[in-house]
C-alpha positions in Angstrom: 81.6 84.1 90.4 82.6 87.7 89.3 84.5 89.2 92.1 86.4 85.5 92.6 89.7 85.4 90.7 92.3 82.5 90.4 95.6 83.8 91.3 96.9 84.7 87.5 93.6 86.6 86.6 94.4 88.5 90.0 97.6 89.6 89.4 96.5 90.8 85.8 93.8 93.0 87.2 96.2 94.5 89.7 97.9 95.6 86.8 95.1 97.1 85.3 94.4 98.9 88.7 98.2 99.7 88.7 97.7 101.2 85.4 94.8 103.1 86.4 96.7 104.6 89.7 94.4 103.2 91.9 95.1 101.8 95.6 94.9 98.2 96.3 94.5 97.3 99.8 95.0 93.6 100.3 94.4 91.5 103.3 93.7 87.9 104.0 91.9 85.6 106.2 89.6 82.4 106.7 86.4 83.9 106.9 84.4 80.8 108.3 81.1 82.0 109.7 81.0 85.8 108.5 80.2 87.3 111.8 80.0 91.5 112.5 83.6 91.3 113.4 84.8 90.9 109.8 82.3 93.3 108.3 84.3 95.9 110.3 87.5 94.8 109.8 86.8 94.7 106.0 84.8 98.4 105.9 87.4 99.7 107.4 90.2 98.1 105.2 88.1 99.4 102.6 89.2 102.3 103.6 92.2 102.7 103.4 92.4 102.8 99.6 90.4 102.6 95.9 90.5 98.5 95.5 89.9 96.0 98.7 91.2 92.3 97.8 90.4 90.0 100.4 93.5 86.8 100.1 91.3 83.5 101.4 92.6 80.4 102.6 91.5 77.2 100.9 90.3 74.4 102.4 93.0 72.4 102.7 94.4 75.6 104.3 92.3 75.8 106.9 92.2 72.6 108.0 96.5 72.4 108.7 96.2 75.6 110.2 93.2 75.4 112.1 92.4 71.6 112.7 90.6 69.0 111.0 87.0 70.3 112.3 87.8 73.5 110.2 86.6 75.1 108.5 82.8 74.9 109.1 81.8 76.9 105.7 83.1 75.8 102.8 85.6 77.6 100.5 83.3 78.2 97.1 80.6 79.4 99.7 83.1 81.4 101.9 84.6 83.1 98.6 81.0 83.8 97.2 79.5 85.2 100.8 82.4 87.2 101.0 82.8 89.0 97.2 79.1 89.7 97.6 80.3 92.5 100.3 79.4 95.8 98.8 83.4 97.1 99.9 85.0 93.6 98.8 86.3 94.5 95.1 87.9 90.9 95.2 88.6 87.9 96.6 91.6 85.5 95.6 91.9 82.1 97.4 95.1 80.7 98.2 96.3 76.8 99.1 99.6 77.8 100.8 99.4 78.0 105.0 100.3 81.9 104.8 99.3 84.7 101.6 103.3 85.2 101.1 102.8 84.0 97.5 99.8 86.1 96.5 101.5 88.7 98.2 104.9 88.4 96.2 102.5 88.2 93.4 100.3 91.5 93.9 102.4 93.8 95.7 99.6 95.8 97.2 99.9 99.1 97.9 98.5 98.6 101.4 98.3 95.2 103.5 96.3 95.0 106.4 95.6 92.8 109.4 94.1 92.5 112.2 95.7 94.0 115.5 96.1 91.1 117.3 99.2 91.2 115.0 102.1 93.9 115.4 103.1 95.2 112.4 106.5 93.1 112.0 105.1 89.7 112.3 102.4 90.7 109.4 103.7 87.9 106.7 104.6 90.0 103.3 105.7 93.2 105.4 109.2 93.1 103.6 107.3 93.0 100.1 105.5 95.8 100.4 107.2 98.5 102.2 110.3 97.8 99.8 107.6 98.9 96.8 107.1 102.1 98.5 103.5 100.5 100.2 102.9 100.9 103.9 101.5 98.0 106.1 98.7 98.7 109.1 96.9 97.0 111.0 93.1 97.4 111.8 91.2 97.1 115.7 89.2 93.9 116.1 85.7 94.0 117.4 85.8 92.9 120.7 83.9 89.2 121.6 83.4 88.7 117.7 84.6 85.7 116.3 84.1 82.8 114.6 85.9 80.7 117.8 84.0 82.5 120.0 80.5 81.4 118.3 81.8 78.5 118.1 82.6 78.0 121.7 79.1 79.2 122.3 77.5 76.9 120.1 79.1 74.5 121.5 78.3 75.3 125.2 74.5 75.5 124.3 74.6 72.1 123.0 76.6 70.5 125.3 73.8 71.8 128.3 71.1 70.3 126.4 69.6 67.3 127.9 
């Protein structure tokens, strides 16, 4: 799938990026029902450096983290949808509950989260600033997520009689 890499051909390309000085911004998320709130999120981790690469949990991820309805896309379509964004340079999916693996594994130059996070809960933070990176966190579009159309879906259906 082109822009989809297993975790070992990842780490090899972030050494060819490495080698060819450029910035690696990495961030992670579900990304169940791409909605306008992740488009932003993402163009503006973009951003922030030469190379965006989006850390996605797996399935079986999802579902500890999130609950056994979860996730509602699956994660082959999730990982295609999402390296098919023009500013996504790559997407890497990962089985463990948080990226701390594929963190250790990358060292990005920048990692980025959502604000809803403050900057020393963001999981890797240690990793990264003690390579020299820097860590930041990005505004969320307000009223756009996948819970909330969720929630709304749900509400319309449930009034139907």
């Amino acid at each position: 799938m082109g822009k989809v890499y297993s975790r070992q051909s990842m780490v090899e390309q972030r050494m060819i990026w490495k080698q060819q000085q450029k910035k690696v911004v990495f961030t992670n998320g579900v990304f169940d029902i791409l909605h306008r709130g992740h488009i932003e999120y993402l163009s503006q981790a973009k951003l922030l450096g030469d190379v965006l690469v989006v850390g996605m949990n797996s399935d079986a991820s999802v579902k500890r983290i999130k609950g056994t309805l979860r996730p509602i896309v699956c994660e082959e379509d999730r990982a295609l949808i999402l390296s098919q964004l023009l500013f996504v340079d790559a997407v890497c999916l990962f089985e463990e509950d948080t990226p701390l693996n594929i963190i250790s594994a990358l060292v990005p130059d920048i990692l980025v989260k959502g604000a809803d996070y403050t900057v020393d809960a963001i999981v890797g933070k240690d990793i990264v600033e003690r390579a020299g990176g820097s860590v930041q966190t990005i505004e969320f579009v307000p009223n756009r997520s996948t819970s909330d159309i969720v929630k709304t879906i749900v509400s319309r259906f449930s009034n139907i009689k």
